[in-house]
N, C-alpha and C positions, 0 to 999 in steps of 0.2 A: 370392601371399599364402599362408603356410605354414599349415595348418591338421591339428590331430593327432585326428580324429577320438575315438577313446578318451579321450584325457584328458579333451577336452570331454563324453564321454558319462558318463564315471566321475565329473565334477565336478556334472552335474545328473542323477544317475539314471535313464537312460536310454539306449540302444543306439542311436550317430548313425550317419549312413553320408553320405561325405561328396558333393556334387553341385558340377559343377562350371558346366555347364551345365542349371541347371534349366528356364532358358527357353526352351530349345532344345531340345535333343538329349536332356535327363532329364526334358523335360516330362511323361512318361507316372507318372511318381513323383510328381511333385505334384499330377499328379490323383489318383491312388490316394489321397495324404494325405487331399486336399478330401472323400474319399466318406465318409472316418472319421468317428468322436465325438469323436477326438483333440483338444486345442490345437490350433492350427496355427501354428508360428513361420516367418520367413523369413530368414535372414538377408541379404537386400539390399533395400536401397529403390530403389536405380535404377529396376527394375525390376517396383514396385509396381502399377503401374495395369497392365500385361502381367498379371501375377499374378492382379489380380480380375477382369478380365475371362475369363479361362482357367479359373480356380472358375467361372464362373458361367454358362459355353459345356458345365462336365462333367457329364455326366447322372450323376445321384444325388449328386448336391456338396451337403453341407449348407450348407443359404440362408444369407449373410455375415449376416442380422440375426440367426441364431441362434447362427451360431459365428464369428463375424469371422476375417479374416486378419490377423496380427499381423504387423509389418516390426520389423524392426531393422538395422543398421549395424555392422559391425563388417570393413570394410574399411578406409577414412577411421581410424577412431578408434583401429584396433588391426595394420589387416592391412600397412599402407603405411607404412612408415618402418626409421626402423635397428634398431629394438627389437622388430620384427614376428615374428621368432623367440621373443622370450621373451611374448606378448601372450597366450597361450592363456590365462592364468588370470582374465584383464583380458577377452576375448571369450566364457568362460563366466559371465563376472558380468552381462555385458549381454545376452546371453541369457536367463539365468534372472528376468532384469528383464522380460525382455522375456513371458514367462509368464505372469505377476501378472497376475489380472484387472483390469479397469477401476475408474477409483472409482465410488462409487455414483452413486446420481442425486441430483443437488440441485436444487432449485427455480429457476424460469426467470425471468426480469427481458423483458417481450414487450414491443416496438416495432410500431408500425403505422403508414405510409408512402403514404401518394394522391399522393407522386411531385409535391406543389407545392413546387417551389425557386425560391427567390428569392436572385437573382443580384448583388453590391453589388461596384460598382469604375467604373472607365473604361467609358463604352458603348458605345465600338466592341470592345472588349474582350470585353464580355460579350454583346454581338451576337453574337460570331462564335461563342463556345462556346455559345449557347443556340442557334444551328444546327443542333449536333449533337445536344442532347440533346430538340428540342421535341418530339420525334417521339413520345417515352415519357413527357417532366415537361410537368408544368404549369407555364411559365415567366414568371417576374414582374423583372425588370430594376429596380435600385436605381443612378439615374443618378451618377457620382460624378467628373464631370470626364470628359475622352475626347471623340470625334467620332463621332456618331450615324450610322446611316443615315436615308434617308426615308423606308423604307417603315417601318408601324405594325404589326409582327409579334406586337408581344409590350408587355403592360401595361409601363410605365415609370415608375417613382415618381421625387420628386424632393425635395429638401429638404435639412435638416440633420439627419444620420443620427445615432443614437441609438446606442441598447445592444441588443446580442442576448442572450436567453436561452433555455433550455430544452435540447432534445437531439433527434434525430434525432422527427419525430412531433409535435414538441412544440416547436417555437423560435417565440416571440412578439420579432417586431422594432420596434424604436420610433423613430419619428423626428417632426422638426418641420415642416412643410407651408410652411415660411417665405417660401421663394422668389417673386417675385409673375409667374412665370409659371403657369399652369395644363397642366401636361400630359396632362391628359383634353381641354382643349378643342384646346391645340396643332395647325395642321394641318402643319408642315415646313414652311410656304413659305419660311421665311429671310429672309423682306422687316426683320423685327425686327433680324437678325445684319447685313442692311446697313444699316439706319439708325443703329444705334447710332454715333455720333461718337469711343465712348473702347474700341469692341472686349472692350466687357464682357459682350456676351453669345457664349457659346462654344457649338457644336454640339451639345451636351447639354441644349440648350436651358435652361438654369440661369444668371441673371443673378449675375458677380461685383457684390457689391455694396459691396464697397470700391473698384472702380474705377468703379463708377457716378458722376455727376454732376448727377444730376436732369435732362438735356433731356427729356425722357420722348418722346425722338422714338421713341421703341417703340412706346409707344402708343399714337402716332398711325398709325403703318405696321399697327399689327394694330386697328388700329377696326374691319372690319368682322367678325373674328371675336371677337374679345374676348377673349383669354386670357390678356394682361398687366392686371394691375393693385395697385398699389404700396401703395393702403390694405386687401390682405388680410390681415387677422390671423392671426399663426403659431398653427396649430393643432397638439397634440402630438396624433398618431395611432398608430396598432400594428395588426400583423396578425399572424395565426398565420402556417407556413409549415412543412413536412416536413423540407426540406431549407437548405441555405445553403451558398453558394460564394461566399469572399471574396477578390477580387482588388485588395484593398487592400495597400499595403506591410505597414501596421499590425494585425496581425488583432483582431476582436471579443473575443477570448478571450485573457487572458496569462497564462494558468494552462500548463504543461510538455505536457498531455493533454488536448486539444480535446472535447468531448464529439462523442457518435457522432451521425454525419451533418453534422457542420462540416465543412470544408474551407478550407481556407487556401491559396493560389496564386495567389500575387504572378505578373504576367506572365502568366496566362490559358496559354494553348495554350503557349506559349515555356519553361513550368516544365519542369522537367526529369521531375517528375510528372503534366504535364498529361494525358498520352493516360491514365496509368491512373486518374488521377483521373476522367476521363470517362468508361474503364467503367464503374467502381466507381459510377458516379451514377447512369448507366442501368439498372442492376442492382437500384437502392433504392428500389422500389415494390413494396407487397405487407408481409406480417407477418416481425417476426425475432426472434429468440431469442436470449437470450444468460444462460450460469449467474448466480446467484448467488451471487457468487464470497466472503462473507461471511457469516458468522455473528457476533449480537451478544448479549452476556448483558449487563443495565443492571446489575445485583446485583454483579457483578463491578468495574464500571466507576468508576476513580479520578480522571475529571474533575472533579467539583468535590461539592461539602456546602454547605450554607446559603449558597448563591448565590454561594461562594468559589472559585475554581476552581484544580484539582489542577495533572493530569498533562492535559497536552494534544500527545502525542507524534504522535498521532494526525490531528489538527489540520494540525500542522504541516507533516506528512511530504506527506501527500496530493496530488499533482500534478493533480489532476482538479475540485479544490475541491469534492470531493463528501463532506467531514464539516462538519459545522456541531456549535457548541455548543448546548445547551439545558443551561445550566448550574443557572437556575432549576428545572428537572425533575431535579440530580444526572445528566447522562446527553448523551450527543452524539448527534445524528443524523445517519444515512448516507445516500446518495440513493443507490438501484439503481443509476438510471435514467445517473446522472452515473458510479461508478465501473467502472475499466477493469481489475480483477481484478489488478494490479499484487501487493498484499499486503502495499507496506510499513508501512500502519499495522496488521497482526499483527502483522509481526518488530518493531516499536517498542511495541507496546503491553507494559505492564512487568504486566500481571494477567491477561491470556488474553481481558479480555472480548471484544476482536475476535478472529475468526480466521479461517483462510480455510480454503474450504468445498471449493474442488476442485480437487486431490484434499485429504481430510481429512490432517491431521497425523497419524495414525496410520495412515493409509495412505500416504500419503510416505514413514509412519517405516518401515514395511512392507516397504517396497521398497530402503531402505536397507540395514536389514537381511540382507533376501536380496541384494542383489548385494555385499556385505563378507563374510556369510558363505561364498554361492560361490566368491569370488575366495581367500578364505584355503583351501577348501579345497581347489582348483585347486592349492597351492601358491606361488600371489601372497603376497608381503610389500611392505611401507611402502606399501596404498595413497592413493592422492592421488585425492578424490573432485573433481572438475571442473563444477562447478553453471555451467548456461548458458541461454540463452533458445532456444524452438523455433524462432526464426526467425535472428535476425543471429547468434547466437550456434554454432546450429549449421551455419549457413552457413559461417562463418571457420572452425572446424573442419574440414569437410571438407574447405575448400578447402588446409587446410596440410597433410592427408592426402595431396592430389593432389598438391601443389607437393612433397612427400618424394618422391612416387612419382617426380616429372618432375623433380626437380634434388637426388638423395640425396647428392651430397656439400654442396651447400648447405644444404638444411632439413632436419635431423633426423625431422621429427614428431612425435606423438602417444606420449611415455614408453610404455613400458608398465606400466607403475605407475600411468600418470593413466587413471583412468577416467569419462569424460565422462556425465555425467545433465541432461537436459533438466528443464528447468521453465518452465511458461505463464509466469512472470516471475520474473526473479533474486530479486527483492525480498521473494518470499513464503514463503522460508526463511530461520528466522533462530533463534536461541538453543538455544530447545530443538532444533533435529533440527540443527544443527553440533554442538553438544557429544553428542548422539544416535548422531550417526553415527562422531565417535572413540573415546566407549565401546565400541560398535558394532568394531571396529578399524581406523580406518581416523588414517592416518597424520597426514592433513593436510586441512583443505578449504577449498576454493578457491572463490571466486565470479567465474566471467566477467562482465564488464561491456565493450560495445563502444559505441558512438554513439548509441542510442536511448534508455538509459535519463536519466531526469529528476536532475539532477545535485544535489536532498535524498535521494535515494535512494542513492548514494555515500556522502554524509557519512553518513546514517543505516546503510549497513551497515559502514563505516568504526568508527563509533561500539562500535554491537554485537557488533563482531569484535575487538577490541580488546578489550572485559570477556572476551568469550569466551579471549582467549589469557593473559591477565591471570590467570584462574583457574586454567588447567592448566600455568602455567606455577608461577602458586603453588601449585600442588601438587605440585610436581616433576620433570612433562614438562618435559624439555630442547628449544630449538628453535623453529622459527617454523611454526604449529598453522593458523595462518587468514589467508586474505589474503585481498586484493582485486587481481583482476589484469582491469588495463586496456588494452585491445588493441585494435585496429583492421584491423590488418592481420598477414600472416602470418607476417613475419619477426620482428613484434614477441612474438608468442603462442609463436612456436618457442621462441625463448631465456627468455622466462618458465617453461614449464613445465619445462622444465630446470632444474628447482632440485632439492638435495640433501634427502632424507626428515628428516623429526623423529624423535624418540622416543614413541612409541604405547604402547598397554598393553599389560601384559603377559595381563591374562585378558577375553575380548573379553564386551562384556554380553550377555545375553539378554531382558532387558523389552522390554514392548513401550510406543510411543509414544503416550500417553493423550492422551484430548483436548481436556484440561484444562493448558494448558501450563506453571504452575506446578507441577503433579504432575508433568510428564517431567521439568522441570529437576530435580526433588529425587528422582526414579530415579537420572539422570544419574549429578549430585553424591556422591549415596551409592555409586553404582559408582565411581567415580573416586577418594572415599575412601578404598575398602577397597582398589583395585587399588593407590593410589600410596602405601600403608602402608608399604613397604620403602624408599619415596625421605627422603635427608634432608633434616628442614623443621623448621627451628625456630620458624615463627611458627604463632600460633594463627588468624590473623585474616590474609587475601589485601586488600590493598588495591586497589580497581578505579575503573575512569575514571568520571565524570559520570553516563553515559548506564546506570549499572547499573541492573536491577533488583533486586539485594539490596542490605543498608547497614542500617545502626545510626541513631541520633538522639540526640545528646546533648541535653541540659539544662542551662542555665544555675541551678546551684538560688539563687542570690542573688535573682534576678529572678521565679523561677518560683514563681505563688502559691498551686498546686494547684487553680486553677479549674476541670481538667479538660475547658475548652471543646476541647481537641486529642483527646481521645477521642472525644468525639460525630464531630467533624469525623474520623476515621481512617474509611479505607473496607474495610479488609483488616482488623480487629482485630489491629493487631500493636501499639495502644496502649488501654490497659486500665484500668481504676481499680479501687477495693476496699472492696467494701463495708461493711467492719468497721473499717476505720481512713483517715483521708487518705493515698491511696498513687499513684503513677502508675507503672504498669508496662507492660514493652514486651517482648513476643514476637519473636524478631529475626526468624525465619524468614516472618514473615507480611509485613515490610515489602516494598512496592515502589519508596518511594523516592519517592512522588508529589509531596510537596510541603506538602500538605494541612494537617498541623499545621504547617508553620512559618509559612504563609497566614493560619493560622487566631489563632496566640496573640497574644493583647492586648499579652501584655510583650516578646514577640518574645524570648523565652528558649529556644526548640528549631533549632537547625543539623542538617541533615542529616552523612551520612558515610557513603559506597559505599564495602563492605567486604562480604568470604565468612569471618563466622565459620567455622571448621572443628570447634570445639567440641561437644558436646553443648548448654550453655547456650543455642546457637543452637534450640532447640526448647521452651525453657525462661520462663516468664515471669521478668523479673526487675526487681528495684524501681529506677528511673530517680531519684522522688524523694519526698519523705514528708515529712509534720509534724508537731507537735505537735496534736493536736486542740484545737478552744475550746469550752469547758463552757459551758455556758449561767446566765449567772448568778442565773438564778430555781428551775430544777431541776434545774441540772447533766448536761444530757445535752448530748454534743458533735455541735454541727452546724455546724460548718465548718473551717477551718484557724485557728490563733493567728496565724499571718500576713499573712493574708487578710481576717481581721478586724479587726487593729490596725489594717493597710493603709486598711482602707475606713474606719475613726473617725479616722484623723487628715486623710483627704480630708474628711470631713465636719463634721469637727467647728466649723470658724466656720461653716456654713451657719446661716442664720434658721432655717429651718424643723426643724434637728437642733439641739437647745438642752433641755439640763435633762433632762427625763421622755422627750422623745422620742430623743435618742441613748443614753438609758439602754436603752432597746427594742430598738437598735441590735445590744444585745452576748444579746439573748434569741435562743431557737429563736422559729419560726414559731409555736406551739401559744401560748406563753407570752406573746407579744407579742400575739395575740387577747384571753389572760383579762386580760393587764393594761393592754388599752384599754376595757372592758368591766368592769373594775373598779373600775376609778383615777375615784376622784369629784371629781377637777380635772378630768377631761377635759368638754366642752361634747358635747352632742347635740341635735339636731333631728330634732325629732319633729312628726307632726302634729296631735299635739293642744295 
């Protein structure tokens, strides 16, 4: 692996000196590091856990909870392939990534665990895996078909199995007691399994009862225990339970992301998961932690107004079923407890209120940042940022690192233009820190997607990358700026990243990524304006897909009567009324696109329309549609529209009850129609005297 000392020193500031063997033979230098106040970076992970245990054997090594050891990668990603000569500028970017402190702390979503699982499938099935686990769980068997043992190890329910809910700590199961054997009283004899004449009762001791035929020779062979009996009434019953292990084909859950502490494995021990699913079970007793991987502001939030509902991108996206509406509150609700940090409803949400919490968008953007401006000042051009998951994602990674090193005339590897950045999930980058990070300079960004992610999660950043290229391409980048690249294996990933650079800016930004993510898009924007000033653009107005969050609103004005009910209903104020005349005006820059007025109008006269003004007007109120005022024809002051008004007198006008003096009141202000009920000596009143 060629590595140039100097330049990597000149590109992060700093005097490197290069080690070849640290673990070995230079280990006396990485202890000298650990004694420092210094950072401490490593470049290799192979050899991570050697590394802290070696800190932590050297006297005066400051303690890892006060200075951690930091690992990076830059063999696999840069050092191993055909382009490994020119990677220097691409391994001091992931370096200086590798620097940036931690994000901060966010608040903890805690699980508690007494280790009682409850086991649903086949029972010989779940006999044999509750074998291994009784030693640690408290084991309760959900009989479901299967061949039993005799001995009475472990509680065994039986019935017609219900719904599971809750989460690791918290799963409450329900089922219906229907069956008319009793398996509290059950002793095994089987006298019941040979009387039966039609073979409907099976070693799970649960009578089919669609093969039944009434002999009730059962019941005569268990008289003297008593545990069959046919006029039991189905009782619905429910237990709590910590855990759940379902060896059913079908699982409880058909939501992409199970919640935490389900399990699903069909086939028990034979899964191709089974042994590490039986770690992992044995393991789950005791307290756990996990971030909160969200933030929500409801103020911001453009699901729904007067019980109408907006934008529910949110909704939708969520593999975990863990948002719900509360549309009658304006607002959605998220359950900790249920989501798995995924992030795709911030990259879908079109107004910021969700966002995701670790690491913050501005510290994401942080690190973008520094590794585009390393890399350019390393001397890198066209970089291609490489967004991936910490697990499968950088898995297939290294592994096409290793397959260059062991078959270079077959797998190229890892460009050295591509610069690989992990993230807890692909999904939680979206809008603002892509168009961030090509302000930022970087050529192109890329989202790995391999086998695990939830396949809304595709179409949604499919959706989002698509406005994202839509914009810079209507602004005059030439090229293919964003993609989604789907891979599984290595041959496939090779030839993907081999593709040819875009056109990038020409002056790289310097903001920084706020944490409000409608503010960084219009940082973005505005840098991408003034960079792409020289490119020729005749249009004023970027036309963009569906899923935008910016976009204009037309108005039907034939239809449209100025009732203004689409304003109250707007959640962003990008539609507006006026106070001095009937007017409805619209702020483009404020819309999100939610939906909300076209929901909302009675005449069904507002159409959306996804569009990037490029104008000034884009920050400008401007009038949609206007009327003539109606004078009030007792004192002439106008309170409401002329078309609006005529509108409602001629709906009214055969009614009984609007006839003569009372539709004359019709065309009064509110003030006027009091004194001339209150006046008008035709009018009757009751009084009590």
């Amino acid at each position: 692996m060629p590595l140039d000392p100097k330049a990597l020193g000149a590109a992060l500031d700093e005097e490197l000196t290069t080690h070849t063997t640290l673990c070995r033979r230079d280990a006396p230098a990485f202890q000298r590091a650990s004694r420092s106040g210094d950072e401490l970076v490593v470049a290799c992970t192979q050899e991570s856990r050697l590394f802290t245990e070696l800190s932590q054997q050297t006297e005066g090594a400051v303690p890892l909870d006060v200075r951690p050891i930091r690992f990076v990668n830059i063999r696999e990603t840069g050092g191993w392939g055909r382009e490994a000569k020119a990677a220097t500028p691409k391994m001091a970017a992931l370096l200086a990534a590798a620097r940036l402190p931690d994000p901060e702390p966010v608040p903890t979503v805690t699980y508690r665990s007494e280790g009682r699982l409850l086991i649903v499938g086949p029972l010989d099935e779940a006999e044999r895996f509750a074998e291994r686990v009784a030693d640690v769980l408290d084991v309760t068997l959900f009989a479901q078909g299967g061949r039993g043992q005799q001995a009475r190890n472990w509680p065994v329910l039986g019935g017609q199995f219900g719904a599971i809910k809750g989460w690791l700590g918290a799963f409450e199961a329900e089922w219906s007691a229907s069956n008319p054997i009793d398996l509290d009283l059950c002793t095994r004899c089987n006298a019941c399994v040979a009387a039966c004449p039609e073979g409907a009762i099976g070693l799970d001791y649960q009578i089919d009862l669609d093969r039944c035929r009434d002999h009730r020779a059962c019941v005569k062979a268990c008289e003297a225990v008593g545990a069959i009996n046919f006029q039991r009434d189905a009782v619905a019953q429910s237990e709590r339970f910590d855990l759940v292990l379902d060896l059913r084909d079908t699982p409880a859950f058909t939501q992409h992301a199970h919640p935490q502490g389900y399990f699903h494995l069909p086939g028990g021990l034979r899964h191709d998961k089974g042994v590490e699913t039986l770690i992992r079970l044995r393991d789950m007793v005791g307290e756990f932690e996990k971030p909160k991987f969200f933030t929500y502001n409801h103020k911001l939030c453009a699901h729904g107004r007067n019980e109408t509902v907006g934008c529910d991108a949110c909704i939708t996206v969520c593999s975990a079923l863990a948002i719900r509406s509360e549309v009658e509150r304006q607002q959605i609700a998220v359950n900790p407890n249920l989501c798995v940090g995924c992030g795709a409803c911030t990259t879908v949400c079109p107004t910021g209120a969700l966002a995701y919490a670790t690491p913050r968008a501005s510290e994401q953007g942080a690190k973008l940042r520094t590794v585009l401006s390393t890399y350019a000042k390393a001397g890198g051009k066209d970089a291609a940022l490489l967004l991936h998951s910490q697990t499968a994602g950088t898995e297939l990674i290294d592994a096409l690192g290793r397959e260059a090193m062991l078959r270079p005339k077959a797998i190229k590897g890892v460009p050295a233009r591509v610069i690989p950045l992990p993230l807890w999930h692909t999904a939680s980058a979206g809008l603002d820190l892509w168009l961030s990070a090509f302000a930022y300079g970087a050529s192109q960004v890329w989202v790995l997607m391999t086998d695990e992610e939830a396949p809304q999660y595709r179409d949604a950043l499919r959706e989002q990358m698509a406005v994202a290229q839509a914009i810079v391409s209507g602004l005059g980048y030439s090229g293919t700026h964003f993609r989604l690249i789907e891979a599984r294996d290595v041959a496939k990933l090779d030839v993907q990243l081999a593709s040819p650079p875009a056109q990038g800016v020409q002056r790289r930004a310097s903001y920084a990524v706020q944490r409000e993510k409608r503010a960084t898009m219009e940082l973005a924007l505005d840098h991408l304006l003034q960079d792409s000033a020289a490119h020729p653009r005749a249009v004023e107005a970027v036309a963009l897909p569906a899923a935008s969050l910016f976009g204009t609103v037309t108005v039907n004005k034939d239809a449209c009567t100025l009732c203004l009910s689409c304003v109250s209903a707007c959640p962003a104020n990008a539609l507006l009324d006026n106070a001095e005349r009937p007017q409805l005006r619209f702020v483009e820059k404020n819309c999100v696109q939610c939906g909300l007025c076209v929901t909302t109008c009675p005449e069904d006269a507002i159409t959306l329309q996804p569009r990037l003004l490029l104008t000034e007007q884009r920050r400008q109120p401007r009038v949609l549609n206007e009327a003539k005022p109606y004078a009030c024809v007792r004192c002439g002051k106008p309170f409401g529209t002329l078309k609006g008004v005529e509108l409602m007198l001629g709906k009214l006008a055969g009614h009984s009850m609007f006839q003569g003096e009372a539709l004359e009141r019709l065309k009064m202000c509110g003030d006027c129609r009091v004194v001339d009920i209150y006046t008008n000596p035709n009018e009757t009143r009751i009084t009590d005297h």
